[in-house]
KEMARMI-541543 format. One record per residue (C-alpha): residue in one letter; y, x negated, z. Coordinates in steps of 0.1 Angstrom, whole numbers, padded with zeros to 4 digits, always signed. Example, Ala and Ser with C-alpha at 12.3 -4.5 7.8 and 13.67 -1.06 7.14 Angstrom:
2
a-0045-0123+0078s-0011-0137+0071
END
This chain:
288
x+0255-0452+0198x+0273-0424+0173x+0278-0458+0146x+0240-0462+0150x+0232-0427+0148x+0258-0423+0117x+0244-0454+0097x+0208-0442+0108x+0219-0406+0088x+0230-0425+0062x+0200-0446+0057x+0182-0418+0054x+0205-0398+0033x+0207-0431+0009x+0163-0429+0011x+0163-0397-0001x+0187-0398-0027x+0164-0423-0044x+0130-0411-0035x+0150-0381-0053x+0162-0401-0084x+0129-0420-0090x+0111-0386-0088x+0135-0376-0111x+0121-0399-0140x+0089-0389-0156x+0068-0415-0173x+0072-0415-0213x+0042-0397-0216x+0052-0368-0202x+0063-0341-0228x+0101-0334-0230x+0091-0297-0218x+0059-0285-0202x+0053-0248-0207x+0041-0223-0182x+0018-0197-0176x+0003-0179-0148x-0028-0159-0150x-0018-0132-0129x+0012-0123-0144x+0016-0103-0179x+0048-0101-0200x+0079-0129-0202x+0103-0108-0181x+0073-0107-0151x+0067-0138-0152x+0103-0146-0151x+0113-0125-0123x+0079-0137-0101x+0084-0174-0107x+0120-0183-0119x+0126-0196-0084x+0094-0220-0083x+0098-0233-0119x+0136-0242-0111x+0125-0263-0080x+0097-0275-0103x+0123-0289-0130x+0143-0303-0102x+0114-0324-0088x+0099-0337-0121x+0129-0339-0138x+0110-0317-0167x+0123-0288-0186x+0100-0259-0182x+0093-0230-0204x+0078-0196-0199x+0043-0194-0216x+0030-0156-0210x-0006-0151-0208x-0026-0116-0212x-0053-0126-0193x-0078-0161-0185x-0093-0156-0218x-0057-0162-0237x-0052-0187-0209x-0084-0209-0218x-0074-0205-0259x-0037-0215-0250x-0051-0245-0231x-0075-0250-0262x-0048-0254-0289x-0022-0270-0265x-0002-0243-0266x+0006-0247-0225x+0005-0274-0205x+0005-0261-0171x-0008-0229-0155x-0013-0214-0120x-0044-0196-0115x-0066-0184-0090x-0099-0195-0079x-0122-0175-0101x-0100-0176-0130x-0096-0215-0124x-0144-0217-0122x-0139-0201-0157x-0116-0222-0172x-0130-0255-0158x-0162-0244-0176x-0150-0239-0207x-0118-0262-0209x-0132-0298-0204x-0105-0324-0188x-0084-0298-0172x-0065-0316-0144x-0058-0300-0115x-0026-0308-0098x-0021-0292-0063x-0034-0257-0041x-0016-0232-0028x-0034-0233+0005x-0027-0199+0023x-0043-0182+0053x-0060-0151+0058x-0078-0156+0023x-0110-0141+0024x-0132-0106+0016x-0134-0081+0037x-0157-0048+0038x-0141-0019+0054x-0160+0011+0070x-0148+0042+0089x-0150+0035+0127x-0178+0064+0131x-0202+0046+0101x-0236+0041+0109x-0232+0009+0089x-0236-0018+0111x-0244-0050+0089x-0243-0057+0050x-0277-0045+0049x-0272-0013+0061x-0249-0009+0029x-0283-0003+0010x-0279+0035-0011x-0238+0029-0003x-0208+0038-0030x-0188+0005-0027x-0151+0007-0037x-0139-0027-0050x-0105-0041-0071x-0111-0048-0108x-0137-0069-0120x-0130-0106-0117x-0109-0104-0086x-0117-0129-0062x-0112-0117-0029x-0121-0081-0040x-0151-0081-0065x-0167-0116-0074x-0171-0127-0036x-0179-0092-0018x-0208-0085-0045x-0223-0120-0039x-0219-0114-0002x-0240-0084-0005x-0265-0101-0025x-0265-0133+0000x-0273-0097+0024x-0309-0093+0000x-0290-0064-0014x-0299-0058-0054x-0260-0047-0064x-0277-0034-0097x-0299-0011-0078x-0296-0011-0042x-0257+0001-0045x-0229+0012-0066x-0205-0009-0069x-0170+0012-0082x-0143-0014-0093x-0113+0011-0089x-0086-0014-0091x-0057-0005-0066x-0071+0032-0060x-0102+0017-0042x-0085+0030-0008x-0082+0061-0018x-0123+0066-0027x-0121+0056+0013x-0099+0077+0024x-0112+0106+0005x-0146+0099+0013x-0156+0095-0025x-0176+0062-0014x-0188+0046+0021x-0170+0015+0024x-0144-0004+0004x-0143-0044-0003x-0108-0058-0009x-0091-0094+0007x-0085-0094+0044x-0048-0095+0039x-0050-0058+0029x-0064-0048+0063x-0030-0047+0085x-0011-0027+0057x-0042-0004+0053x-0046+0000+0091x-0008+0009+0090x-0010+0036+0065x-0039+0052+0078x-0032+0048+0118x-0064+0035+0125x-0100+0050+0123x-0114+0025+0109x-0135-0011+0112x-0144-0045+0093x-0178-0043+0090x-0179-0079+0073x-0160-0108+0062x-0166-0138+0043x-0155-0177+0049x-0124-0190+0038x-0116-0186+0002x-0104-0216-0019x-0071-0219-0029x-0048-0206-0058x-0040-0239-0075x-0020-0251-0104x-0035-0272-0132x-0027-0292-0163x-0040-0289-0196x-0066-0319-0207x-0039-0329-0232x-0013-0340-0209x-0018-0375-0203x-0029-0390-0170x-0002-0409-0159x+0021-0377-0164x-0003-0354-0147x-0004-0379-0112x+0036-0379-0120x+0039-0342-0115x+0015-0340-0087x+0036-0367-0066x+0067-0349-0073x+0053-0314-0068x+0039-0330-0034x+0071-0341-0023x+0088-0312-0026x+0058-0286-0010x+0079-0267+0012x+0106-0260-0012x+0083-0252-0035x+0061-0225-0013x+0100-0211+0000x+0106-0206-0037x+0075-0188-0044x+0078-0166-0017x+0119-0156-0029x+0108-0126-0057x+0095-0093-0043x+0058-0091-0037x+0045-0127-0026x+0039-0116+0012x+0005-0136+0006x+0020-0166+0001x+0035-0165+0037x+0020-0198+0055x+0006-0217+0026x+0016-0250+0020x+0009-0273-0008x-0023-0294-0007x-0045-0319-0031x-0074-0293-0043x-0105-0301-0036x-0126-0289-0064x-0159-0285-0046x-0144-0263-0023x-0143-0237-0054x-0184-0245-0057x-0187-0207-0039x-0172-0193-0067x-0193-0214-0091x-0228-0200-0070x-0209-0165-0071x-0207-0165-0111x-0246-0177-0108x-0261-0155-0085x-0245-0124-0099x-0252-0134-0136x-0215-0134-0147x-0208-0158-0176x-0175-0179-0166x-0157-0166-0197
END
C-alpha cells in the first residue's frame, strides 16, 4: 500500500511538473515582455510595492517577463492601451465600462471575484431616514468621483429611488474624509462600499445603521490590450487560471489588500458589468 501510495505521489508530482513546463511556454506570439499597469495605483515604486508579489507569480506561470507600466489615472490607461504602450492592466469595474468604450478589442483575461462588494448608505441609528426616498433634501457624503462602490453606483441607486441627484440632494464626493462629514454631522448620510462598514462600526462603537445596499458588484478584472494577439491572450488566461490561488495569496502579501480576502480567480463575464454601463447612462456620465 505505501509503494502505491508513493508512486501515486509521484505520478502526481511528475503531472504537475509538466502541466508546469508546458504552461511555462508561451506561444510565439506572445511579446518577449508584457508591461503592466494598474489603474489604481500611481507612481513605479507603488505599484511595485502593491503588486511585486502577483506579477512574480504572474512571470512564473506564463513564463513572460513583466515590466512595471505606471498609470496616472484610466485616461493615461486608455491612451497607453491606444499607442500599445501596455499590454496588460488591472482595473476595476467602472474604470474597465470606460475603457471597453473607448478601446475597441480589449480582451479581458480573468476577475478578481471577491465578497462583500457592494454600496452601502450609512445613517445614524436615530435618522428619520427610512428608505432611499426619504434621502430627498439630504447632504450625501460619497468617495471621489468615479469610484465604483462609493459614487457611480450609490448615485444611480438613488436615482433607481426617483431621486433627481442634481436637485433632490447634494451629493459631496469627499474622498476618504466622507466619514468625518458623518461623524460631524456636516451631512445626513454617507455612501461608501460595504467593506467599510465593520471598520467604521469599530471606530465609532456603534450608533449607527445601513439604511441601503445595493446587489453584488462585478468584479475587478485584468485585461489585455487589443494588440496582443489571440492565441497569447487565451495563453495567459489558461496559465493565470491555473495558478488562481497563488495568484489571489500573492495579491493579498503587501500592506492594504484586506479586500481581496476570499476572492478567487474567475472567467469575467462581461454583462455582469452591464450595471455599470446603465449607471454611466442614467446619471449622464460620458465613459471617458
Amino acid at each position: 500500500m505505501l509503494k502505491k501510495n508513493l508512486l501515486a505521489c509521484a505520478v502526481f508530482t511528475l503531472g504537475s511538473a509538466i502541466a508546469t513546463q508546458a504552461m511555462a511556454n508561451p506561444p510565439a506570439s506572445c511579446p518577449d515582455t508584457l508591461r503592466y499597469a494598474d489603474t489604481g495605483v500611481e507612481g513605479m515604486e507603488e505599484l511595485r510595492r502593491s503588486f511585486g508579489p502577483f506579477v512574480e507569480v504572474m512571470e512564473e506561470a506564463t513564463g513572460l517577463k513583466i515590466e512595471f507600466f505606471p498609470v496616472g489615472n484610466r485616461t493615461a490607461v486608455v491612451n497607453a492601451l491606444r499607442f500599445q504602450q501596455i499590454d496588460v492592466v488591472m482595473t476595476g469595474p467602472s474604470e474597465y465600462v470606460a475603457m471597453d468604450s473607448q478601446v475597441k478589442g480589449a480582451q479581458p483575461l480573468v476577475s478578481l471575484a471577491r465578497p462583500h462588494y457592494a454600496s452601502i448608505f450609512i445613517v445614524p441609528e436615530d435618522s428619520e431616514y427610512q428608505t432611499l426616498n426619504d434621502l430627498k433634501g439630504a447632504r450625501i457624503s460619497m468617495k471621489s468621483v468615479g469610484s465604483t462602490t462609493g459614487h457611480i453606483i450609490p448615485a444611480y441607486m438613488l436615482v433607481e429611488a426617483g431621486l433627481d441627484i442634481d436637485r433632490d440632494v447634494r451629493i459631496m464626493n469627499l474622498g476618504g474624509t466622507l466619514f468625518e462629514a458623518l461623524i460631524s454631522g456636516d451631512v445626513e448620510a454617507a455612501a461608501t462600499g460595504v467593506r467599510d462598514w465593520d471598520g467604521f462600526v469599530e471606530r465609532t462603537g456603534g450608533g449607527y445603521r445601513i439604511l441601503a445596499q445595493s446587489a453584488q458588484m462585478p468584479d475587478d478584472l485584468v485585461v489585455a490590450g487589443p494588440h496582443i494577439a489571440a492565441d497569447c491572450a487565451d495563453y495567459i488566461r489558461d496559465a493565470m487560471m491555473q495558478s488562481g490561488d497563488a495568484l489571489i495569496q500573492a495579491t493579498l502579501k503587501p500592506e492594504g489588500r484586506d479586500r481581496y480576502l476570499g476572492a478567487s480567480l474567475m472567467p469575467v463575464d462581461d454583462s455582469s458589468y452591464d450595471v455599470v454601463r446603465k449607471a454611466y447612462a442614467a446619471l449622464g456620465l460620458t465613459a471617458e
